[in-house]
Residue frames relative to the residue before (quaternion, step in Angstrom):
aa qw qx qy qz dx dy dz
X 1.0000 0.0000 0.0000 0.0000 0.00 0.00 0.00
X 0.2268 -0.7684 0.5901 0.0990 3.69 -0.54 0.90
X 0.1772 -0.7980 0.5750 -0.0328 3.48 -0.88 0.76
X 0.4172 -0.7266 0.5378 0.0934 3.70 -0.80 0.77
X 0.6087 0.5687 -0.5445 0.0979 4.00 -0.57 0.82
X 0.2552 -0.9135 0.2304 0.2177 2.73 -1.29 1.02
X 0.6635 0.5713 -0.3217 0.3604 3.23 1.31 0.73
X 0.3157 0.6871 -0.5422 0.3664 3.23 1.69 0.80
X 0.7652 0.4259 -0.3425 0.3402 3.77 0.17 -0.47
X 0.5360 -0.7265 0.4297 0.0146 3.00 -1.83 0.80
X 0.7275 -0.2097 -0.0812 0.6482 3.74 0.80 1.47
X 0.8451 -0.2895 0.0242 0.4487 3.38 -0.13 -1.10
X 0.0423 0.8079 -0.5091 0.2939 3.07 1.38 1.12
X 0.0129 -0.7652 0.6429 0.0308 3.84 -0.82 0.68
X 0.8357 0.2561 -0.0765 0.4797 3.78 0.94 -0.50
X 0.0212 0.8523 -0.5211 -0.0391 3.14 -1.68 0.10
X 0.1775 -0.7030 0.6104 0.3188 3.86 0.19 0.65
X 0.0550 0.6583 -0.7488 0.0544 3.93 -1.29 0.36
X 0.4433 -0.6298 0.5548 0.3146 4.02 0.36 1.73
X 0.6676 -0.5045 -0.5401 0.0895 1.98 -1.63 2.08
X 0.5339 0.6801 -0.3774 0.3318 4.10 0.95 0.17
X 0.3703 -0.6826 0.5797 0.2468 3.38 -1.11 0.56
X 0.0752 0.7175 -0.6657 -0.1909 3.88 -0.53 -0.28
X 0.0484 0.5244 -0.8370 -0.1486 3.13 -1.77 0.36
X 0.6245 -0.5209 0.5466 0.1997 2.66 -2.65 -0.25
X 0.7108 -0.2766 -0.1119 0.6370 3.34 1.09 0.87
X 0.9494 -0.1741 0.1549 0.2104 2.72 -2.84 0.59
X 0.8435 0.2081 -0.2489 0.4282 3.17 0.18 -1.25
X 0.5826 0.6159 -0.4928 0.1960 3.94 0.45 0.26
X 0.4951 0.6932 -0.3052 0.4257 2.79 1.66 0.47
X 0.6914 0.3281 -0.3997 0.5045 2.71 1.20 0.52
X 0.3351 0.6207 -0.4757 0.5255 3.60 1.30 0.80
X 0.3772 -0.7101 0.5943 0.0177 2.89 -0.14 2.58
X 0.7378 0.5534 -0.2255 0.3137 4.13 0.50 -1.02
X 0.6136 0.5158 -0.1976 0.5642 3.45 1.75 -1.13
X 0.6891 0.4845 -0.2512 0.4768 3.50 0.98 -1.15
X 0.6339 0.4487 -0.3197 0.5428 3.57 0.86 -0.72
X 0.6895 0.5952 -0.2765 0.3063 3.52 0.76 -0.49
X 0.6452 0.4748 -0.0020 0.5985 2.65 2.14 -0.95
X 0.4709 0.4658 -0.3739 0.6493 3.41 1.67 0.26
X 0.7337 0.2223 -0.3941 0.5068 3.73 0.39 -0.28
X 0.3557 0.5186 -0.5534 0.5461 3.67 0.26 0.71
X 0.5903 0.5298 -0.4075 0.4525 4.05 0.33 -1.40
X 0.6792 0.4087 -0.2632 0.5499 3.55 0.19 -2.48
X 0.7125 0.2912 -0.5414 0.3383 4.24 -0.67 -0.37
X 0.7513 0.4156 -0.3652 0.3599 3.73 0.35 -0.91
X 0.5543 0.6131 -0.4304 0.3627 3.32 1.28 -0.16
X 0.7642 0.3685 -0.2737 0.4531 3.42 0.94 -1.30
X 0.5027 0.6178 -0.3562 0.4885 3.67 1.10 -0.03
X 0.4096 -0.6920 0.4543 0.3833 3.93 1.31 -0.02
X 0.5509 -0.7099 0.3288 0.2907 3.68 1.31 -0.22
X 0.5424 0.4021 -0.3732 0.6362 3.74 0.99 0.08
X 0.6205 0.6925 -0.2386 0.2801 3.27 0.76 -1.26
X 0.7207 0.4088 -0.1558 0.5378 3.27 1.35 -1.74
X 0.6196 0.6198 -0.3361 0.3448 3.40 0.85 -0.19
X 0.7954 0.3612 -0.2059 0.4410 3.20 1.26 -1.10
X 0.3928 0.5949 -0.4948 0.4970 3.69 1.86 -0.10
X 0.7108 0.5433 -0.3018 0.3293 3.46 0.48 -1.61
X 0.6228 0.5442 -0.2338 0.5112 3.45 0.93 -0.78
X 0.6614 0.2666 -0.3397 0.6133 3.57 0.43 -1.00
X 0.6416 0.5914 -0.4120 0.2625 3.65 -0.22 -0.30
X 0.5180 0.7470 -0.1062 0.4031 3.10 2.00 -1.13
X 0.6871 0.5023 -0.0198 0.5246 3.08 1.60 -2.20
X 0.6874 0.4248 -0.2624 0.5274 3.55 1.00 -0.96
X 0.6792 0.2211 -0.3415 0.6109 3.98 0.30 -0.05
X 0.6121 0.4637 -0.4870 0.4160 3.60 0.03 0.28
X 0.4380 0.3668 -0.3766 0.7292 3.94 1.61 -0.60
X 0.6403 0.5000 -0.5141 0.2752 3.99 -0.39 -0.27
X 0.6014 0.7509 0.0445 0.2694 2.79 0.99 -2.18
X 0.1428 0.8204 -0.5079 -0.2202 2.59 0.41 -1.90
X 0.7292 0.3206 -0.1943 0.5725 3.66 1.63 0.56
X 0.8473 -0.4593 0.2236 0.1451 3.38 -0.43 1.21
X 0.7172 0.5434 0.1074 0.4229 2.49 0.57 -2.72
X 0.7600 0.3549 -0.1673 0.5181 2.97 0.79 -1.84
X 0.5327 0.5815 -0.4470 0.4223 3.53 0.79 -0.75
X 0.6772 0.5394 -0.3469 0.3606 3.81 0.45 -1.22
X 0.6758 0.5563 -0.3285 0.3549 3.68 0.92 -1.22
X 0.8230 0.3990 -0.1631 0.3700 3.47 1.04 -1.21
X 0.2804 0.6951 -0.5815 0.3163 3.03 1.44 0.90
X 0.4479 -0.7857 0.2729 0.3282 3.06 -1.48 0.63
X 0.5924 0.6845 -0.3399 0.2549 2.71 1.94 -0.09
X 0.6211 0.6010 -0.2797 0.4180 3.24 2.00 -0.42
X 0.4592 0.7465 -0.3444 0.3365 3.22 1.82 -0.56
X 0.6601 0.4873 -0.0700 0.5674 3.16 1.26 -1.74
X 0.7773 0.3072 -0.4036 0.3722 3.58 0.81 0.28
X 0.4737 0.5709 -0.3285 0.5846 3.46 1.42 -0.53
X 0.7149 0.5163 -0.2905 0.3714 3.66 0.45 -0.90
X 0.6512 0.2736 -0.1617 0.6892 3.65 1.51 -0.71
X 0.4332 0.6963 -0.5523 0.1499 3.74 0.09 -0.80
X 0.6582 0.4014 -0.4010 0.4948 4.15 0.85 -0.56
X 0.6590 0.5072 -0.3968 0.3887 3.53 1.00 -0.43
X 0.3214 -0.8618 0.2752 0.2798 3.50 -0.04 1.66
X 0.5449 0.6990 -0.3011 0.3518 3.21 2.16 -1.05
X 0.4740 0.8099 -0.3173 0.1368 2.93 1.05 -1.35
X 0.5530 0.5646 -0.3100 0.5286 3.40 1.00 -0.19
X 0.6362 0.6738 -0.0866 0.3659 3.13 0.52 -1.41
X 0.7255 0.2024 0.0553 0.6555 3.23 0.31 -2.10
X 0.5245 0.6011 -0.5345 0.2792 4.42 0.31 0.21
X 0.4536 -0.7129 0.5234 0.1096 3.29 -1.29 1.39
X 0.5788 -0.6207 0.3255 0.4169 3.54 -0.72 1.19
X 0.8947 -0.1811 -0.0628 0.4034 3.48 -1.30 0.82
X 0.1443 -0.8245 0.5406 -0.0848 2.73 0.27 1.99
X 0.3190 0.8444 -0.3592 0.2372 3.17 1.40 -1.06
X 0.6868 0.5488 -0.3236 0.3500 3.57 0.78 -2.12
X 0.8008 0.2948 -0.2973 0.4283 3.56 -0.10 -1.32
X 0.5573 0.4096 -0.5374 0.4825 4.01 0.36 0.77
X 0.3368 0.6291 -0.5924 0.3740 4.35 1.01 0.48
């Protein structure tokens, strides 16, 4: 289910998977075939993670490359969970045809 607000996000943040709801920050990113798919594999990690789970890896993961890092930003990209979604996100199947915690080989 995809959902519409626009003042939940933080600079140029446009999305967010939040188990089972997409959110963006307005109307028309719904039709951003690339963001939405990007945000469906988010859906398939928190799913196979039982949810709570993916939240708190995803978090700690956050904290530990940000002490690497020393930047946020960078810390955010090399998650693996975003790695593994940016890295497929044009592949529309990719959802579809992904192998259970695929997530690992993008640590």
């Amino acid at each position: 289910m995809i959902l519409v607000f626009k003042h939940f996000f933080y600079k140029n943040y446009v999305g967010l998977s939040l188990w089972p709801f997409i959110i963006l920050k307005n109307d028309a990113l719904k039709e951003d075939t690339v963001l939405i798919n990007h945000e469906k594999i988010h859906l398939k990690q928190q799913q196979e993670l039982l949810i709570l789970p993916f939240y708190v890896f995803y978090i700690t993961e956050w904290l530990l490359r940000s002490l690497f890092y020393l930047n946020s930003y960078k810390a955010y990209q090399n998650i693996s969970f975003e790695r593994e979604a940016y890295h497929n996100e044009r592949n529309l199947n990719y959802p579809s045809e992904r192998t259970t915690f695929a997530f690992i080989k993008y640590l």
